[in-house]
Residue frames as qw, qx, qy, qz and C-alpha x, y, z in Angstrom:
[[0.300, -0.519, -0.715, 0.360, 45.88, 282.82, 20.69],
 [0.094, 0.491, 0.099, -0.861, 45.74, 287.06, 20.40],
 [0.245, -0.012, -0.470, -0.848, 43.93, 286.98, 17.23],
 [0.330, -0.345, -0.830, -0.290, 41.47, 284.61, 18.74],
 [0.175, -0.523, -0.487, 0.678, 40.93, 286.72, 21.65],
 [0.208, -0.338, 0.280, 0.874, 40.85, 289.48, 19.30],
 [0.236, -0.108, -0.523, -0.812, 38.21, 288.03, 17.17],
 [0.269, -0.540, -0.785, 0.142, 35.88, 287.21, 20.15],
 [0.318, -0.384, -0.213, 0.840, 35.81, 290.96, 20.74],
 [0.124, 0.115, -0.352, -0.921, 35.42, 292.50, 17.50],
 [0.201, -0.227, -0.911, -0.279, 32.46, 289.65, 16.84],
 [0.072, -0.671, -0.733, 0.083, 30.26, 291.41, 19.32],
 [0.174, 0.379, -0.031, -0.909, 30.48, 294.98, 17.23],
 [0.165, 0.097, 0.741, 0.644, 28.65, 292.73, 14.85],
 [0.059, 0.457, 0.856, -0.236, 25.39, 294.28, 15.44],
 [0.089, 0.729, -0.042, -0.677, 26.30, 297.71, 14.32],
 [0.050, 0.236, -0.534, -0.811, 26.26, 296.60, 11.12],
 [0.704, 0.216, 0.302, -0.605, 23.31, 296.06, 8.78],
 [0.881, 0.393, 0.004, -0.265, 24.67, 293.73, 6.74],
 [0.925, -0.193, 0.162, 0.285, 27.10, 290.47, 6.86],
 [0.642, 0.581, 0.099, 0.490, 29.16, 292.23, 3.89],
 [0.088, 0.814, -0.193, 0.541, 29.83, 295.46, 5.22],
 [0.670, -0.710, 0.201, -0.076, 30.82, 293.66, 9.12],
 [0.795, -0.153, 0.232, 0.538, 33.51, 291.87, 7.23],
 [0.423, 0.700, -0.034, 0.575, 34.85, 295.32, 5.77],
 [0.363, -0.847, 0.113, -0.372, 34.51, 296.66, 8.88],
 [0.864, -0.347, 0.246, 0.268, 37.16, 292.93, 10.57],
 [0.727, 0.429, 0.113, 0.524, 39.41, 294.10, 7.21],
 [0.109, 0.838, 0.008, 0.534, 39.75, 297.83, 8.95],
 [0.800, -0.561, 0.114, -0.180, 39.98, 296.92, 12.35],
 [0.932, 0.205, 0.091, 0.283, 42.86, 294.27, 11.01],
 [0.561, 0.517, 0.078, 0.641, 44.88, 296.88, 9.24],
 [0.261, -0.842, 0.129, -0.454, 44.49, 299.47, 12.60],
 [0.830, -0.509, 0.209, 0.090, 45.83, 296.75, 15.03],
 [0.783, -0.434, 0.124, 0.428, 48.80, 296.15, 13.03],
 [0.624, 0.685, 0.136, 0.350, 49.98, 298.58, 10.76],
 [0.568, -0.303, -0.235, 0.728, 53.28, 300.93, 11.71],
 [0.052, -0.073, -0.078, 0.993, 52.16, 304.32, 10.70],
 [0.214, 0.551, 0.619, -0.517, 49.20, 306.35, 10.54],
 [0.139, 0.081, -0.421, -0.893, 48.64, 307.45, 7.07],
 [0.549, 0.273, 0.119, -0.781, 44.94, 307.05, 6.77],
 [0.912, 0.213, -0.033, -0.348, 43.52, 304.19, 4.32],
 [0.615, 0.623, -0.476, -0.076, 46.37, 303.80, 2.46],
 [0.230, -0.526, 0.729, -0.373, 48.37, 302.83, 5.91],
 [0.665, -0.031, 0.443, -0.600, 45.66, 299.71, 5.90],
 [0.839, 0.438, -0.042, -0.319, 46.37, 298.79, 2.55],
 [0.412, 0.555, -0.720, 0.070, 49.99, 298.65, 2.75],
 [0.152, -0.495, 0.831, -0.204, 50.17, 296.84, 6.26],
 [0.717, -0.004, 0.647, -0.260, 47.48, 294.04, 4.80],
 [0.205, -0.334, 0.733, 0.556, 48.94, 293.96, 1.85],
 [0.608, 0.457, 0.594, -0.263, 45.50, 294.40, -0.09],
 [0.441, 0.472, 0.592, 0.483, 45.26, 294.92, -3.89],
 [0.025, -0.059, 0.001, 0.998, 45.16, 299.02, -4.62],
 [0.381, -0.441, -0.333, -0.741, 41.32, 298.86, -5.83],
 [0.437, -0.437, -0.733, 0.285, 40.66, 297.88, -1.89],
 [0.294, -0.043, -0.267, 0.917, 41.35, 301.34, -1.44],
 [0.311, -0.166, -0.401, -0.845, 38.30, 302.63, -3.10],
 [0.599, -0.246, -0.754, -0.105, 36.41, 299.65, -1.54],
 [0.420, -0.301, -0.637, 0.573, 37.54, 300.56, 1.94],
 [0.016, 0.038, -0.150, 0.988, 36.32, 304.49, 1.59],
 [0.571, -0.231, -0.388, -0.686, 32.68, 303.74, 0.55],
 [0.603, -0.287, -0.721, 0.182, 32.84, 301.55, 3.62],
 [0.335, -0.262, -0.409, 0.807, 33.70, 304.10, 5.97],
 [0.163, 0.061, 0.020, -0.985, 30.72, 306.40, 4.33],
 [0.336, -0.278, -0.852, -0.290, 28.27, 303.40, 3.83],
 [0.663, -0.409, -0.065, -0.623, 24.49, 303.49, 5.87],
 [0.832, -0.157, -0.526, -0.079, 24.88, 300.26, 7.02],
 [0.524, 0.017, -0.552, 0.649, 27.53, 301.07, 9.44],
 [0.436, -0.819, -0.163, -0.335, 25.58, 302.60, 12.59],
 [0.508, 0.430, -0.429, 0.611, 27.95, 304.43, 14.09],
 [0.455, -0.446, 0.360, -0.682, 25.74, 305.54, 17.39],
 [0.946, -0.083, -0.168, -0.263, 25.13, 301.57, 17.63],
 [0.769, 0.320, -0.350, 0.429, 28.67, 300.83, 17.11],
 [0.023, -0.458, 0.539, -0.706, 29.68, 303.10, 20.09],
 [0.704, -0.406, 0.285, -0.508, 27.01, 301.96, 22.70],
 [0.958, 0.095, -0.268, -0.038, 28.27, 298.40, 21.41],
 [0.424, 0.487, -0.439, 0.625, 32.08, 299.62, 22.23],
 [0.217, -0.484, 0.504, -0.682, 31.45, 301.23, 25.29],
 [0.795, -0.393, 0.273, -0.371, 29.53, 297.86, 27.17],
 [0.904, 0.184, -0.303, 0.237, 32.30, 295.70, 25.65],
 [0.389, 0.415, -0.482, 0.666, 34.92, 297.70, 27.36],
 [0.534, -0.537, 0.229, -0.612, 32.48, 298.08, 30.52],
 [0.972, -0.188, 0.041, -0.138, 32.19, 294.22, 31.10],
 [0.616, 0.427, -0.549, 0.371, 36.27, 293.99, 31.17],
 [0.640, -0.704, -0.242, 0.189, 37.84, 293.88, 34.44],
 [0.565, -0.296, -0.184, 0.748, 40.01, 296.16, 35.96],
 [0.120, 0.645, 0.166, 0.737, 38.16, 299.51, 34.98],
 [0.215, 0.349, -0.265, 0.873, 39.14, 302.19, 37.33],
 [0.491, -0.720, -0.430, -0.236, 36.05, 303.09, 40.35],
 [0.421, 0.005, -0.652, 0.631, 36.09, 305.17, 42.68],
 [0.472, 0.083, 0.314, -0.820, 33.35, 305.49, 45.37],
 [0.559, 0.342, 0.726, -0.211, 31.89, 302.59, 43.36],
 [0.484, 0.835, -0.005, -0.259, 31.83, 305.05, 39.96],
 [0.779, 0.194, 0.234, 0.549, 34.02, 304.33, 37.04],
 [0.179, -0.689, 0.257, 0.654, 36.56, 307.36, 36.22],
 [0.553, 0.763, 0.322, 0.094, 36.45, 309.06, 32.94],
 [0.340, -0.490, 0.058, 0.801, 38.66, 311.05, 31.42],
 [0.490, 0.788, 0.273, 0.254, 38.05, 313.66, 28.01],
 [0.200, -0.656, 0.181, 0.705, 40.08, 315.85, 26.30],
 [0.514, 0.796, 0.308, 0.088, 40.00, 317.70, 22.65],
 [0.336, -0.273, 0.330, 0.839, 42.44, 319.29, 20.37],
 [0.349, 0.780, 0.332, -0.398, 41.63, 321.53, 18.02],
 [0.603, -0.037, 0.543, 0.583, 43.13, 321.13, 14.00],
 [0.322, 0.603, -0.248, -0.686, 43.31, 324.11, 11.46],
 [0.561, 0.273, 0.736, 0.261, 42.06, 323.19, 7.98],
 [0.101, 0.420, -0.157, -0.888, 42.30, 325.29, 5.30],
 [0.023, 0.364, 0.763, 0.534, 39.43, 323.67, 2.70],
 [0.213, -0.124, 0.036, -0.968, 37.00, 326.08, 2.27],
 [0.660, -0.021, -0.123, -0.741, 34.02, 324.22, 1.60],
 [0.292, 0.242, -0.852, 0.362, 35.19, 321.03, 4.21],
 [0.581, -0.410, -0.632, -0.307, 32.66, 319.86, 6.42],
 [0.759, -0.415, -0.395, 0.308, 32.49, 321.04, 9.97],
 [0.599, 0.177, -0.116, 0.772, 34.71, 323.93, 9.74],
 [0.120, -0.918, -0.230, -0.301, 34.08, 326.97, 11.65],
 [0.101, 0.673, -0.361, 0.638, 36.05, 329.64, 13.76],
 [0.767, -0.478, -0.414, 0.109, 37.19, 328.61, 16.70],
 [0.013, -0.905, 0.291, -0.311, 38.71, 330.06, 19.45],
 [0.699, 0.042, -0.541, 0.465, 42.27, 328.45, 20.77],
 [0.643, -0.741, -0.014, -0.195, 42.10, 328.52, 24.76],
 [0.888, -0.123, -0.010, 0.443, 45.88, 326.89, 24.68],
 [0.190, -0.952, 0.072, 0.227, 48.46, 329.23, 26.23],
 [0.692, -0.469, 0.286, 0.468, 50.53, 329.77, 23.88],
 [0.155, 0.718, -0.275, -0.620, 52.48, 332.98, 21.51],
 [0.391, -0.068, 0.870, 0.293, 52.48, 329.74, 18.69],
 [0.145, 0.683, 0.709, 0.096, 48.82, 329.60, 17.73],
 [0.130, -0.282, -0.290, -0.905, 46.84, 332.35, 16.46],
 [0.395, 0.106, 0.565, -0.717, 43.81, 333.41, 19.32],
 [0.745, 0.242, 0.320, -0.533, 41.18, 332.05, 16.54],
 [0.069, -0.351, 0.806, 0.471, 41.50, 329.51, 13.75],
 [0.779, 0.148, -0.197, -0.576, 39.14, 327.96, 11.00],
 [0.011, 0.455, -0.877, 0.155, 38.98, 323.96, 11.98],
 [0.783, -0.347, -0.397, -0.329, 37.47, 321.54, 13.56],
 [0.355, -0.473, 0.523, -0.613, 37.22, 320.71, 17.46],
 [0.676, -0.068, -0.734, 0.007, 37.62, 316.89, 18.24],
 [0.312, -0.615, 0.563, -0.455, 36.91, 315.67, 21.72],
 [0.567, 0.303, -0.765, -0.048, 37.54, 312.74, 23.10],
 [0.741, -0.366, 0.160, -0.540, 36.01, 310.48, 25.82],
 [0.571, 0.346, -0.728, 0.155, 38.09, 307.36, 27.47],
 [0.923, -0.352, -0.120, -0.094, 37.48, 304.64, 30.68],
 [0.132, 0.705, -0.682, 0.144, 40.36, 304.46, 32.72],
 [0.952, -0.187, -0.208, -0.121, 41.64, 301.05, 33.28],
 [0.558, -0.677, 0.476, -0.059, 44.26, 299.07, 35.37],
 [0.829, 0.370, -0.417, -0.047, 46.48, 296.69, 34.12],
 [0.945, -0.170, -0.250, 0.125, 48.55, 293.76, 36.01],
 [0.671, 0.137, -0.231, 0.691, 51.34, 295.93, 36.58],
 [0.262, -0.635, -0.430, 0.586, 49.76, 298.35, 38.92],
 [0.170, -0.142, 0.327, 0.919, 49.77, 301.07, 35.69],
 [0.311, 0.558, 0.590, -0.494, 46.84, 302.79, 34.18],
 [0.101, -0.024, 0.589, 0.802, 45.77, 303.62, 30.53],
 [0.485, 0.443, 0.390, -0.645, 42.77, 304.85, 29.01],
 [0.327, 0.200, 0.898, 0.216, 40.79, 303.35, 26.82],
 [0.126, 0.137, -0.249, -0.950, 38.90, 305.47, 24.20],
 [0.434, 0.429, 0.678, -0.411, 35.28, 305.45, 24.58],
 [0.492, 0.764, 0.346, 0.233, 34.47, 307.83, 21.20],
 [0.140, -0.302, 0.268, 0.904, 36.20, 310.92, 19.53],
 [0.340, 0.759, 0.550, -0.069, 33.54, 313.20, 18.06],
 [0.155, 0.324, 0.196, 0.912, 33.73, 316.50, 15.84],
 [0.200, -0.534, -0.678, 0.463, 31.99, 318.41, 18.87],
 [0.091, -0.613, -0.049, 0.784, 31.75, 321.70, 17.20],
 [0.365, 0.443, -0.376, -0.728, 30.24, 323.28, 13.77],
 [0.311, -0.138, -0.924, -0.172, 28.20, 319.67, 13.17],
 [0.342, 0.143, 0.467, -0.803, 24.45, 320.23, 13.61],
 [0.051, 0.241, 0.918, 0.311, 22.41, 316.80, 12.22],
 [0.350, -0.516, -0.773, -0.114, 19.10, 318.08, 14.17],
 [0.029, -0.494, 0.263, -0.828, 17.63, 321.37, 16.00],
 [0.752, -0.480, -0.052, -0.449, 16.17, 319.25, 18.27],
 [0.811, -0.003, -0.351, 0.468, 19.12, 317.33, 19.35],
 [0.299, -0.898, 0.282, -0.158, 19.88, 319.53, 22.77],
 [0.828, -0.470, -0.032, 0.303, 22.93, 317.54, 24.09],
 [0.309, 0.875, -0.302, 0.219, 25.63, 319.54, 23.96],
 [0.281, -0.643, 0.711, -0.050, 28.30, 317.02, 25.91],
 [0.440, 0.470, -0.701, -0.307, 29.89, 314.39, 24.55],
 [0.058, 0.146, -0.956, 0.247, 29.44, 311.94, 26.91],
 [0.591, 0.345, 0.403, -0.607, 25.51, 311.92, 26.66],
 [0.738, 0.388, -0.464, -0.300, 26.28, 309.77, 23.21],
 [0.112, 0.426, -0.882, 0.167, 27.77, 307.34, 25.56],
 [0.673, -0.330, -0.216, -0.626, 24.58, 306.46, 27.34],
 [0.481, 0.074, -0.791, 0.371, 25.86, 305.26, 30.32],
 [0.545, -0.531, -0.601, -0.244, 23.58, 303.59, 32.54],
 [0.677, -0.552, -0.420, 0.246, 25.30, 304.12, 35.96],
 [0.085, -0.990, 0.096, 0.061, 26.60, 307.74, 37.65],
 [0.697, 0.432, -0.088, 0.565, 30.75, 308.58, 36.65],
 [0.298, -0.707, 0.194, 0.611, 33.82, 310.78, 37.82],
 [0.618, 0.617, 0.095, 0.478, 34.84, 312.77, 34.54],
 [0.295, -0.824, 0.117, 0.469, 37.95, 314.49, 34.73],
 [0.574, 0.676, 0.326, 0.328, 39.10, 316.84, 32.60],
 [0.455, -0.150, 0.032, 0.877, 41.38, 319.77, 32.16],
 [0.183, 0.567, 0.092, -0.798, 40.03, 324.04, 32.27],
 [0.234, -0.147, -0.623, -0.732, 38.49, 323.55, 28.95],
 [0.383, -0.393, -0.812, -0.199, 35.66, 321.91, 30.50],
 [0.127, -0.432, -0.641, 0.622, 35.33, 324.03, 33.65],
 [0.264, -0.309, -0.176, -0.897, 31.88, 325.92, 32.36],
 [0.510, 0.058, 0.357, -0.780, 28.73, 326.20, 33.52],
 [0.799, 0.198, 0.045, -0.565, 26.84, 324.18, 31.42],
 [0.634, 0.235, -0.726, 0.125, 29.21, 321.34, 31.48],
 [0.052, 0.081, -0.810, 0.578, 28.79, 321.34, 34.99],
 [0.566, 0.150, 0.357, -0.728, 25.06, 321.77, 35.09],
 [0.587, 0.357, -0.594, -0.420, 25.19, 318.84, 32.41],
 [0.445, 0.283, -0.835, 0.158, 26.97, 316.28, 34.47],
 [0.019, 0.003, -0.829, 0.559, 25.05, 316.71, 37.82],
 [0.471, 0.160, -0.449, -0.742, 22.38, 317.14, 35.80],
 [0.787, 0.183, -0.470, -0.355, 22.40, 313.53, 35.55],
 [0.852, -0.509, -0.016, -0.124, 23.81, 312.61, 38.45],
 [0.914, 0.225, -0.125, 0.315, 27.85, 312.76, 37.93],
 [0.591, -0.712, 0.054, 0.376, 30.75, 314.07, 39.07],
 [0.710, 0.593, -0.050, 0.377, 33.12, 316.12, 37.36],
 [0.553, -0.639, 0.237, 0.478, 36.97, 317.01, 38.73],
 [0.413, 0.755, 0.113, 0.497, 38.31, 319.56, 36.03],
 [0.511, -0.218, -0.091, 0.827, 40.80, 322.56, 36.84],
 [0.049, 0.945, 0.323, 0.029, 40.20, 326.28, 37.46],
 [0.312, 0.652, -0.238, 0.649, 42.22, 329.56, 37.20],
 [0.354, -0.257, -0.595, 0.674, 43.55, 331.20, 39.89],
 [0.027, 0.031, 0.035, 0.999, 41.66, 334.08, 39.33],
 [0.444, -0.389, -0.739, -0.324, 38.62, 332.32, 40.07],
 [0.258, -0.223, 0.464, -0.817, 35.72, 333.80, 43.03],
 [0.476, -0.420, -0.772, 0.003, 33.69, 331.26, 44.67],
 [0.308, -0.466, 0.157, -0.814, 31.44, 331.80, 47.58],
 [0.040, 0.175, -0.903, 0.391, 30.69, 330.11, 50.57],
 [0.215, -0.440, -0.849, -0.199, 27.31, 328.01, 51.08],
 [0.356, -0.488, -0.017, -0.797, 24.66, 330.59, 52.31],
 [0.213, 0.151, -0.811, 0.523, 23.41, 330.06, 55.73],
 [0.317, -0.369, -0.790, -0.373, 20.22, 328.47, 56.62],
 [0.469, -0.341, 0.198, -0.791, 18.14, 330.02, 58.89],
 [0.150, -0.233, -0.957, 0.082, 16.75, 327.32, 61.21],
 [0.173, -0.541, -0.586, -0.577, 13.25, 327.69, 62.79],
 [0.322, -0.797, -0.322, 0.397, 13.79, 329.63, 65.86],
 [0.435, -0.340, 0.134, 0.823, 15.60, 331.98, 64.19],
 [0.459, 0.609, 0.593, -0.259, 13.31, 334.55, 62.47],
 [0.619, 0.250, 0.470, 0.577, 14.09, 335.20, 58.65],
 [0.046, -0.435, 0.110, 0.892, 14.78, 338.77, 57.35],
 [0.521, 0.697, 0.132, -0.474, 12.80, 340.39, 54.73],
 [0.284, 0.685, -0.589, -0.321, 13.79, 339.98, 51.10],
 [0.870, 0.269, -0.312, -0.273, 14.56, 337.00, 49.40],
 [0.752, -0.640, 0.140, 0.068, 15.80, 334.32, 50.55],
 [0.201, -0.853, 0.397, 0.274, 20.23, 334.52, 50.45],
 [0.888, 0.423, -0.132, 0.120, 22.21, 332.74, 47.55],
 [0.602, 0.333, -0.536, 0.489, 25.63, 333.42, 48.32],
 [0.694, -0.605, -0.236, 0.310, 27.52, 332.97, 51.30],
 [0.444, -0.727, 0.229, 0.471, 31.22, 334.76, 51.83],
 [0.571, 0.813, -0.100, -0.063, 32.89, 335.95, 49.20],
 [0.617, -0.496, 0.514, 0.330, 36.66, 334.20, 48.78],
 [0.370, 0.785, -0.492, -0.065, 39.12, 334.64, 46.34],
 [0.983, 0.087, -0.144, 0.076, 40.85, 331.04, 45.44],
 [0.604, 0.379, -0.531, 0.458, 44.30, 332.05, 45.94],
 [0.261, -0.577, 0.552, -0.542, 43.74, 332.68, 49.74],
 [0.986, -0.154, -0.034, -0.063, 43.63, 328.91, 50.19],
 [0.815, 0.306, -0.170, 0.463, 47.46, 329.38, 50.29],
 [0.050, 0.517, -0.494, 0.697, 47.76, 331.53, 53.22],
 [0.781, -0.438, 0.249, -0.369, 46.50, 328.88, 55.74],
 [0.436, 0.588, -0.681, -0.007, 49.32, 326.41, 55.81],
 [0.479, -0.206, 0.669, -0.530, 48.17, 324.50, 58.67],
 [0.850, 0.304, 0.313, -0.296, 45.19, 322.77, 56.44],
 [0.532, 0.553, -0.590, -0.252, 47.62, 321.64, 54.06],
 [0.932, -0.114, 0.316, -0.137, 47.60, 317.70, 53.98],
 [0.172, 0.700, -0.627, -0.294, 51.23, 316.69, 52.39],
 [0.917, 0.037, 0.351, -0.188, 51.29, 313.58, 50.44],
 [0.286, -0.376, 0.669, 0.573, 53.96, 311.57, 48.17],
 [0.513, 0.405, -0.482, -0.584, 53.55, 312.08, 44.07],
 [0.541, -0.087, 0.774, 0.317, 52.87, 308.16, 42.78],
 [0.402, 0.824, -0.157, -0.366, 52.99, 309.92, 39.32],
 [0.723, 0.640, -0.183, 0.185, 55.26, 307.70, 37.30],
 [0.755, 0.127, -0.280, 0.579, 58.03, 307.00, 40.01],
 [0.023, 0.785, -0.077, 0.614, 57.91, 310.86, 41.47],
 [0.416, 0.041, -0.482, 0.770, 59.71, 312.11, 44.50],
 [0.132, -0.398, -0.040, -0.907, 57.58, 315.21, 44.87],
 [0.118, 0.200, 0.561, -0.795, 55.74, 316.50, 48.28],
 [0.223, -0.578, -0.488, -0.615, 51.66, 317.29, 47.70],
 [0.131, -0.313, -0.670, 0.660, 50.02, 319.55, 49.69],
 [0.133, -0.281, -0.810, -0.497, 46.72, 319.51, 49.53],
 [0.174, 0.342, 0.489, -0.783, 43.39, 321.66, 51.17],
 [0.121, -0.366, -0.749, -0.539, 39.77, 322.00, 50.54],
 [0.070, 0.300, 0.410, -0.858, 36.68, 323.63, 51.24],
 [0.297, 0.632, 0.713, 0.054, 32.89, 323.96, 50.15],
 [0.098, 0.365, -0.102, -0.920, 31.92, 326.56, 48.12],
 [0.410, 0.681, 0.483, -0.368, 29.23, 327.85, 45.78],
 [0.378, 0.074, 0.386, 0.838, 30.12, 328.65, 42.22],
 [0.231, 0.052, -0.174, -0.956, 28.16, 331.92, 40.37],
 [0.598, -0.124, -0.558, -0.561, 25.00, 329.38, 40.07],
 [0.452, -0.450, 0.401, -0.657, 23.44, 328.64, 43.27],
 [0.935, -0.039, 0.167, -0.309, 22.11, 325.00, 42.28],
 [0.817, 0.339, -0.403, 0.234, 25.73, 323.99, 41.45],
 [0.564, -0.774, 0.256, 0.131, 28.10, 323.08, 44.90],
 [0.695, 0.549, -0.385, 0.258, 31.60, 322.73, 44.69],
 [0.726, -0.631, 0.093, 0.257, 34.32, 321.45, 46.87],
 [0.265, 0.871, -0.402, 0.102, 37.62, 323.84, 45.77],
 [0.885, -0.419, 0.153, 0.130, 40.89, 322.12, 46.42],
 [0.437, 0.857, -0.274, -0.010, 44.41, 323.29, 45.93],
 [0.954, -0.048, 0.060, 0.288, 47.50, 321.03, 45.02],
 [0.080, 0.970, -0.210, 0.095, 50.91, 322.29, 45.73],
 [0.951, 0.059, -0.205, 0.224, 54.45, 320.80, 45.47],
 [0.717, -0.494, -0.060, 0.488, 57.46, 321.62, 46.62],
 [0.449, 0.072, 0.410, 0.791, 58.26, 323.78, 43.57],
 [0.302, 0.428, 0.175, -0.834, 55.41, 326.39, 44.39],
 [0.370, -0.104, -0.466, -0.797, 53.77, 325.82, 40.92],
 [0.304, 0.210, 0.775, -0.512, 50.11, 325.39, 42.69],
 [0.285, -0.212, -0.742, -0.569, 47.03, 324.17, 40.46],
 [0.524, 0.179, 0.347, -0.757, 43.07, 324.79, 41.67],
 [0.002, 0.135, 0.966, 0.219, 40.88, 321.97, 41.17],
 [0.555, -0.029, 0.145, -0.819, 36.85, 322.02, 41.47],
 [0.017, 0.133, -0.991, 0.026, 34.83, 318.87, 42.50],
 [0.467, -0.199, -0.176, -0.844, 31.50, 319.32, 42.33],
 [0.730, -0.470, 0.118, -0.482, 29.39, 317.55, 45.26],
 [0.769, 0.111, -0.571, 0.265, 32.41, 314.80, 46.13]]
């Protein structure tokens, strides 16, 4: 009964391929990912479907073949996993999540590879490294047991891979083409500018983390029309505020229990509009504190 579920699924990626041959290489790969027990790369495929060694060869020229349309094959992926039930919403939007690691490679002449800089705190890593920058893009869903998992939407090489100079997108989730508006959340990699001017861009929402050392500004203040407007242009920022003084009003703190995986822990939680450095981008700041002082800044852009 799971394989027949299993092959009613896979049966509508057939479209991403161009040709009957290469969809049944593609049910032989698929096969050998569901159950094999490690992750060695082809070979892992061959052993757990017990294929003949020259499959091996067979299976690589698959994975570099034309036929397979791999921007097809996602948009195919991503309305198969849309039309399940129990994906995450909230406000009516489905919840996203992305994140990206970054893997040193020492071939020189390796596809993709360029200097990167490592944002991860920590005296381990060297500050830059030659690599590649995967991110990743996943649908959270529910399952029957009140638990949540994400479901991988794509995983791109997001960095030092340039097909087209006319190809402006510069976020991963614009290969997803999704039809209706999202929450992406994501973790201080993602809190720029032009990831945010991407997402609302298009109408979305993104809930990502900020330093503390972040300055925001309150929403400038509209003149109404008895009130007569000053020379000069009209005012982009409001008040100037400094994120960590959201932690010397203790009053506005809302204190909620963790349901993290069983947790005990206190939240206390406060917010406030602001204005980031870019006038056409709003934000609602909010800072999460437990009982153990370690406090984390969020940004929420128009929620």
């Amino acid at each position: 009964m799971l394989w027949v579920n299993w092959w009613k699924l896979v049966y509508q990626l057939k479209r991403a391929c161009a040709r009957t041959q290469t969809f049944s290489w593609m049910i032989v790969c698929l096969m050998g990912m569901t159950i094999r027990t490690d992750l060695m790369g082809v070979s892992s495929i061959v052993r757990a479907l017990g294929l003949v060694p020259t499959c091996y060869d067979r299976i690589l020229d698959f994975f570099h073949s034309p036929a397979l349309c791999l921007d097809k094959l996602t948009q195919l992926w991503r309305s198969l996993v849309f039309k399940q039930p129990g994906v995450v919403r909230m406000g009516g939007r489905p919840v996203l999540v992305g994140d990206g690691i970054k893997v040193a490679k020492s071939g020189k002449k390796m596809p993709a590879v360029k200097k990167i800089h490592q944002q991860s705190e920590s005296n381990t890593k060297p500050e830059y490294i030659f690599g590649h920058s995967c991110q990743t893009v996943a649908v959270l869903l529910r399952a029957k047991a009140q638990s949540v998992f994400a479901v991988p939407l794509t995983c791109r090489i997001h960095e030092g891979v340039v097909f087209s100079n006319r190809d402006n997108r510069t976020l991963l989730v614009d290969a997803l083409g999704i039809d209706e508006p999202f929450i992406f959340v994501a973790d201080a990699y993602y809190a720029g500018g032009k990831i945010v001017r991407g997402l609302l861009g298009h109408g979305n929402h993104l809930v990502t983390r900020v330093k503390t050392n972040v300055v925001a500004f309150e929403r400038p203040c509209v003149p109404d029309k008895v009130t007569k407007r000053k020379r000069g242009r009209p005012q982009k920022y409001g008040q100037k505020i400094k994120i960590t003084s959201l932690l010397k009003d203790e009053d506005a703190f809302l204190q909620a229990a963790s349901p993290i995986y069983g947790e005990k822990t206190l939240l206390c939680a406060t917010g406030l509009p602001i204005s980031s450095g870019d006038p056409s981008v709003s934000l609602s700041a909010s800072s999460l504190s437990d009982i153990l002082h370690a406090v984390r800044f969020f940004c929420c852009p128009q929620i």
